[in-house]
N, C-alpha and C positions, 0 to 999 in steps of 0.2 A: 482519618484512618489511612495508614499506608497499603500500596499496588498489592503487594502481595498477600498482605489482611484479606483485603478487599475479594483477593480472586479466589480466596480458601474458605472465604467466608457463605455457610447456603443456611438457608432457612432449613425447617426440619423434616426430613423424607421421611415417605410414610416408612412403619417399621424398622423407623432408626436408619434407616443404609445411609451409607460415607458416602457412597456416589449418586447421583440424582436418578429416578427411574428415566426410561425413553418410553414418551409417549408416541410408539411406531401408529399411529392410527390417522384417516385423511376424514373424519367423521365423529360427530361427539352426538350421543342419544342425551334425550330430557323426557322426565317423567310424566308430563304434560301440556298441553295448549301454554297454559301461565308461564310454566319455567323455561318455554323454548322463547315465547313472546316476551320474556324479561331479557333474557338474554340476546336478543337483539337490540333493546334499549342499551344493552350495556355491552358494546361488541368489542371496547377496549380490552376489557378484564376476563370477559367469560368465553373460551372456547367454544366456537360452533362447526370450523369447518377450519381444517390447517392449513390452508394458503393464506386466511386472515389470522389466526392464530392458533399457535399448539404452547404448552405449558413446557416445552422442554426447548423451544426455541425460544423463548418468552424468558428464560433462565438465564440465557447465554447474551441475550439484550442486555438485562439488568445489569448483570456484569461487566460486559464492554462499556455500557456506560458511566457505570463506578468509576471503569479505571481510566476513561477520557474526560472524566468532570462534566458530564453530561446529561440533560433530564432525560433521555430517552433514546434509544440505538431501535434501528431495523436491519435486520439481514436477510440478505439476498444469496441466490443460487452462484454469484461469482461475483469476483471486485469488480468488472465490468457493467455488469447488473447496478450495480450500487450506486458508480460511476454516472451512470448515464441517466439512474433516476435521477440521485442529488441537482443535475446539470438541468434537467427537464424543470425540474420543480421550479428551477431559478429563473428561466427566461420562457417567454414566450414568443409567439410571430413576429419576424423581425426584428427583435431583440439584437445584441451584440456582448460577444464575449470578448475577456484579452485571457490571453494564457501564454506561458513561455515555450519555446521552439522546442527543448528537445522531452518534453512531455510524455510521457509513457504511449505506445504508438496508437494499437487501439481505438485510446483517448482522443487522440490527434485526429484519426480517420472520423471518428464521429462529431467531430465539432466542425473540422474543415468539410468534410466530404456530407456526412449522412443529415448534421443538421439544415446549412443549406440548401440542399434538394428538397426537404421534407417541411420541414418549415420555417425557410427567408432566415434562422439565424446566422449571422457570418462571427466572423473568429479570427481576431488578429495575434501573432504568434511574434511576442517579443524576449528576448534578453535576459529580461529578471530582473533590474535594478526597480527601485520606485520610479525613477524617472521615465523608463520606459513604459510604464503603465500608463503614465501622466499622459506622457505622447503620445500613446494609441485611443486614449478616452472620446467617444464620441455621445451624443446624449441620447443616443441607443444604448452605450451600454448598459448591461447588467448583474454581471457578473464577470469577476475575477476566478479563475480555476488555478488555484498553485498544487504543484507539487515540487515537496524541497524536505531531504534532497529530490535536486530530477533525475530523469532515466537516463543512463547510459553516464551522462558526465557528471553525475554528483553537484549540482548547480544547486547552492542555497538562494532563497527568495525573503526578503525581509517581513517574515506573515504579520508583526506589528504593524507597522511603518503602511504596508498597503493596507491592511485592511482599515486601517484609519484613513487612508485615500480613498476606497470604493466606500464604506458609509456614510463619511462627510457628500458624496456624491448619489446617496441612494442604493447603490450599489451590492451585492451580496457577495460573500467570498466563501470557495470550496478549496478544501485541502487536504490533498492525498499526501496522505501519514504514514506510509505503507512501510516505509526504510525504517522510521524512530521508532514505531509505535508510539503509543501512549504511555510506556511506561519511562522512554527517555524523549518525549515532546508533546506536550499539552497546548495543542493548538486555538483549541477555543478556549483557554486563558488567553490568550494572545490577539483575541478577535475574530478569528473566523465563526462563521455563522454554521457550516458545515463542515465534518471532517470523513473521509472515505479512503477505507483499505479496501485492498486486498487479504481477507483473514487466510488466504489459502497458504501465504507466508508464513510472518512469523508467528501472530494470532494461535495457526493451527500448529505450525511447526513440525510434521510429523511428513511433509509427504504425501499427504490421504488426503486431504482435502480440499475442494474447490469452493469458496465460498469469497463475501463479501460483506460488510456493512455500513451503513451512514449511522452518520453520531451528531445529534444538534437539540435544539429545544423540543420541548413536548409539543408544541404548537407544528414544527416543522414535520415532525418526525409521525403526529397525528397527520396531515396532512398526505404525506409521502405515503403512511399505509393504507390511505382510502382512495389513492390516485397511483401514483406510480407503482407502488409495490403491488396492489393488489388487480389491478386491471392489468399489469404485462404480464404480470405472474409470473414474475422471478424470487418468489419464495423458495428461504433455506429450508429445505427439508426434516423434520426432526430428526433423524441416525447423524446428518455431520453435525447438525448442532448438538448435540451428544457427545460428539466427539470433540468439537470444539470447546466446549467444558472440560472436559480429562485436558485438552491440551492449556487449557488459562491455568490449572490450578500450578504449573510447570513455567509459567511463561516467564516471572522475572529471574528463575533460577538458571533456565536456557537463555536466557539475554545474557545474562553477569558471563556465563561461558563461553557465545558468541563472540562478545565485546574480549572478554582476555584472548582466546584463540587468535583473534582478527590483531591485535595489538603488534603478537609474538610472527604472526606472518607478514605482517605491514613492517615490522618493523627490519625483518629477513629481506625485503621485497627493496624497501630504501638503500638498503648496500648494497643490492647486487649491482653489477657493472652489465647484465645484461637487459635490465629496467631503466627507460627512457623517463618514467612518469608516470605517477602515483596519482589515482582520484581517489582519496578519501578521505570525508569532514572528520576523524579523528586523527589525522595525522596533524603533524604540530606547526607542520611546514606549510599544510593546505591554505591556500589563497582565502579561501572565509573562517577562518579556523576562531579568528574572533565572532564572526557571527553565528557561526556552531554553537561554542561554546555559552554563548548568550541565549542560543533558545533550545538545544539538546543538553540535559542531564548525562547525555551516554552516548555510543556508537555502536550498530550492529556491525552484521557482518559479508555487507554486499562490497565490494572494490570493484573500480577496474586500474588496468597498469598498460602501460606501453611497451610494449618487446622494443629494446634498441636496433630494430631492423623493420624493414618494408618491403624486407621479399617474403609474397605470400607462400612460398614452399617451407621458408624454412619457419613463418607463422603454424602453418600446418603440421609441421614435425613436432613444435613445440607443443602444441595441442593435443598430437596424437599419443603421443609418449606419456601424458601424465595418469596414473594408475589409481590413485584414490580419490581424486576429483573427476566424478562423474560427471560425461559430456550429455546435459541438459540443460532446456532453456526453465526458466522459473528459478525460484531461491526462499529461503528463510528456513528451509528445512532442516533436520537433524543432519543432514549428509552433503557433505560440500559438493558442488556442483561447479562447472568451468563452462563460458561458452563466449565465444566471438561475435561482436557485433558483425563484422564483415562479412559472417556468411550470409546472413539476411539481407543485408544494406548493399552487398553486392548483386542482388536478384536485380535491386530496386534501382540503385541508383549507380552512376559512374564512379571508379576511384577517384577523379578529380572531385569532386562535390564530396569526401569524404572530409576535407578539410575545414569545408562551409558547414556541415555539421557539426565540427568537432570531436569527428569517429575519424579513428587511423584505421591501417589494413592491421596493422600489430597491437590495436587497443584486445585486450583480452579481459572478461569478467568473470572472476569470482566469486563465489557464495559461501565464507569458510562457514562448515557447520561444527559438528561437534565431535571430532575425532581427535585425538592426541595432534596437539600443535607442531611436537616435533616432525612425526608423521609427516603429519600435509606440508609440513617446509620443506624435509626430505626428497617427498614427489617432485615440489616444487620446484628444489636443485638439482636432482635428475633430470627433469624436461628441460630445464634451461641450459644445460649442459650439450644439446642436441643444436642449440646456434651455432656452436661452435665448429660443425662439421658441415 
C-alpha cells in the first residue's frame, strides 16, 4: 500500500467520525479486580495509565510505522527525547559510539559531553565516508549514530554500506531521518536498526508541535517503552498526538509542495551572482547528488547558501530585509523560515574555526514552506539586493 493510502487509512471511530476521537485523559477506570489484573498482563494493548499508553497516541504510532516499514514507533514529548532514548537503549557503560561531526547540536552535546560524565560512554566524531567509521572502530564500540542528510552542511552518510560495517561488527545503527522523512527515505530498508525524527518538523508540519519518535522492531520498540520511554517519562501527550494525526493525513501532499517550491528557489538561488554556494541534496550539481539519488525518492525543503561576501554587516542587512521568511530557528513548517548559523556559532566559537566546521559567517538557512514560490524568490531578490549597497 502506498504513503499516502497508508496515512488516510484509520480503522473505524466510534460513530462513524472522519477524524479520530482524543482521548484527553492521564487515567483509564476498569470495572473490576479481574479486568484491571488482566490488563496489566496485557500492558501492550490495553490502556491503564497514559505515559504507558493512550489509544490516540497508540493511533499516531501505528501510522508512523506504516509509513517507515516498521513493526512498531514510540513517541516522545520532542526529537530530543527520542534521540537520547534510541542512543541509551544502544550502549551501555563504557560502551563507544562514532557519529559524524556536524551532527545536529543537541545530539553532539549529549554524546560528547552528558554521556561521558554520566556513564564512561565516549564518542568519536568523523567525516562520514565508510572509511572513516572503519578508522574510528574500537571493540567498544556500539553503536553508529547517522544523520544524512546532516545539520547545517547537508553531508550524506552511506546508511547501506555502514550499516553493513557496524553489524558485520555487532554493532547497532540510529538514524535521524528528520530532513527525508519516510516518505522520500526508508531507512531501515537500508539497514538501520533504528530510525529517529524530529516529528515537530515535517511529521507535524504546522508549527504547533513539539514532538518526537523512534521507529524499529517490536522487540526494540517493546523494549524502549518499558525502559526509556517510560521511566524518563518523555511521553507524547495525547492533544499533539491528535494533532499529529490531522497533520500525517496531509503530509505527502505538503511534501510534493515543499519539494516543487524548494526546486523553483534553488533553482533562483544557482543564478544569482550574489550566491557563493548551494547545500542542497536536490540540486543536480550537489557533490552526493548520486548518492542522494540512490537512497531519497524526493527533496524537502531545508537549504542553506553562501552570501558572496564575509562582512558580517552586510550578512546582517541581507537577513534583516527579508519580509516573508521568518527569522526563526526550527523548520519543516507550513511558513518558511530563515536563520544564520553564525549567530549561534559565533557565541561559541571563533570566526577562524568557522571554516573547520564548515559554517561560513555568510552561510544562511532556509526552510521554503509553502507560500507561492514566486513570492519567497521575490523576498529573496529584494534582500539580496541590499549587498549591493
Amino acid at each position: 500500500m502506498r504513503d499516502d493510502t497508508l496515512l488516510n487509512l484509520d480503522p473505524r471511530h466510534p460513530y462513524g467520525a472522519a477524524a479520530p476521537p482524543l482521548h484527553q485523559t492521564s487515567t483509564f477506570g476498569f470495572e473490576s479486580w479481574e479486568a484491571i489484573d488482566a490488563a496489566f498482563d496485557d500492558r501492550a494493548g490495553t490502556p491503564i495509565y497514559s505515559r504507558q499508553l493512550n489509544p490516540t497516541v497508540q493511533l499516531a504510532e501505528s501510522k508512523l510505522a506504516a509509513l517507515a516499514r516498521a513493526e512498531s514507533a514510540r513517541l516522545f514529548g520532542s526529537g530530543m527525547a527520542a534521540i537520547s532514548a534510541a542512543i541509551l537503549h544502544c550502549v551501555g557503560t563504557g560502551d563507544h559510539i562514532i557519529t559524524i561531526k556536524n551532527v545536529y547540536g543537541p545530539a553532539a552535546n549529549f554524546m560528547a559531553s552528558y554521556l561521558p560524565q554520566k556513564t564512561g560512554v565516549t564518542t568519536s566524531f568523523v567525516a562520514g565516508d565508510v572509511g572513516d567509521f572503519d578508522g574510528a572502530w574500537t571493540d567498544r564500540t556500539k553503536l553508529v549514530y547517522l544523520e544524512s542528510p546532516s545539520s547545517a552542511v547537508f553531508g550524506l552518510q552511506d546508511i547501506e554500506a555502514i550499516s553493513r560495517l557496524a553489524h558485520a561488527r555487532g554493532a547497532r545503527v540510529v538514524v535521524d531521518n528528520t530532513w527525508a522523512t519516510p516518505v522520500f527515505q526508508k531507512t531501515l530498508a537500508m539497514g538501520a536498526d533504528l530510525e529517529v525524527h524530529s516529528a515537530s518538523k515535517y511529521l507535524c508540519g504546522h508549527s504547533d508541535v513539539v514532538a518526537g519518535v523512534v521507529l524499529g522492531s517490536k522487540k526494540d520498540m517493546d523494549a524502549i517503552a518499558v525502559n526509556e520511554g517510560e521511566l524518563l517519562g518523555a511521553k507524547m501527550a495525547p492533544f499533539e498526538a491528535w494533532l499529529l494525526l490531522r497533520s500525517l493525513r496531509t503530509l505527502t501532499a505538503r511534501l510534493d509542495r515543499h519539494q516543487a517550491n524548494t526546486a523553483r528557489v534553488v533553482d533562483f538561488l544557482d543564478r544569482h551572482p550574489g550566491i557563493s554556494l548551494i547545500r542542497y541534496p536536490g540540486l543536480a550539481s550537489y557533490p552526493q547528488a548520486d548518492l542522494a539519488r540512490r537512497q531519497m525518492t524526493g527533496f524537502t525543503g531545508l537549504l542553506a547558501f553562501r552570501l558572496a561576501t564575509a562582512d558580517l554587516a552586510s550578512v546582517k542587512r541581507f537577513f534583516d530585509a527579508l519580509k516573508i521568511f521568518n527569522r526563526a530557528v526550527s523548520w519543516g513548517g507550513h511558513d518558511s523560515l530563515v536563520y544564520a548559523p553564525a549567530i549561534s556559532y559565533a557565541k561559541e566559537h571563533p570566526p577562524e574555526r568557522f571554516a573547520e566546521m564548515g559554517i561560513s559567517v555568510g552561510d544562511i538557512r532556509i526552510s521554503v514552506g509553502l507560500e507561492d514560490p514566486e513570492d519567497l524568490i521575490d523576498d529573496l531578490d529584494q534582500a539580496l539586493s541590499t549587498l549591493d549597497h
